[in-house]
C-alpha positions in Angstrom: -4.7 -17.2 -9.3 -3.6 -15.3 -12.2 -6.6 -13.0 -12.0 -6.2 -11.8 -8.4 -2.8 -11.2 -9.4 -3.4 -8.9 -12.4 -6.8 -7.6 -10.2 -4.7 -6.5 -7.4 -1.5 -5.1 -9.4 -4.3 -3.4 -11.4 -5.7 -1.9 -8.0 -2.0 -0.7 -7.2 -1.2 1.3 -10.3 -2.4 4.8 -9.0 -0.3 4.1 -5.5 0.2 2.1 -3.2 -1.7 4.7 -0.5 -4.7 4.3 -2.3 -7.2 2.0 -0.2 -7.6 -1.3 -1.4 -11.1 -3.0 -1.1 -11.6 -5.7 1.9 -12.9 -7.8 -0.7 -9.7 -8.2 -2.5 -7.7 -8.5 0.3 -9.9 -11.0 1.5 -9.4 -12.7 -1.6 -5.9 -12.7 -1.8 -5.5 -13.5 1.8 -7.7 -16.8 0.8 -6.0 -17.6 -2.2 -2.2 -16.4 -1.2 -2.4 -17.0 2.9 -2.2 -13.8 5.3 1.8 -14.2 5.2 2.2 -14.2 1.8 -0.1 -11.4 0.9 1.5 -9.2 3.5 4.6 -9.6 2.5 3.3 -9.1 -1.1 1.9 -5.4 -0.3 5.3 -4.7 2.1 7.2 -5.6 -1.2 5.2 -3.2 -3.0 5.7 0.2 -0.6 2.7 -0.5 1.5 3.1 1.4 5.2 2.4 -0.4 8.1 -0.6 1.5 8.8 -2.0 0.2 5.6 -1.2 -3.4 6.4 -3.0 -2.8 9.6 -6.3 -1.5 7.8 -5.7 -5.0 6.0 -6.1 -7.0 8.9 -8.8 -4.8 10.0 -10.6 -6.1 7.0 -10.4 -9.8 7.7 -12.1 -9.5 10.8 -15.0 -7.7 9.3 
């Protein structure tokens, strides 16, 4: 839990426009849940547009 944590705030430190990998959203999603990782990234300045490339990414 821990990891994905300090993996994903890791991921943000640049910005929070930079593109995050499916593979750790998919991770969080399955660690976290979808509601809790979205409002995660929301907290953290993410633009709905980049929510919705999120979700693009589970169904892939």
């Amino acid at each position: 839990m821990m990891c994905v944590a300090l993996l994903l705030a890791g991921l943000l430190a640049s910005s929070p426009t930079d593109a995050i990998p499916c593979w750790v959203v998919k991770r969080a999603v399955a660690e976290y849940g979808e509601a809790a990782a979205e409002a995660w990234a929301r907290a953290k300045g993410f633009s709905p547009k980049d929510i919705e490339r999120a979700r693009r990414c589970l169904k892939s």
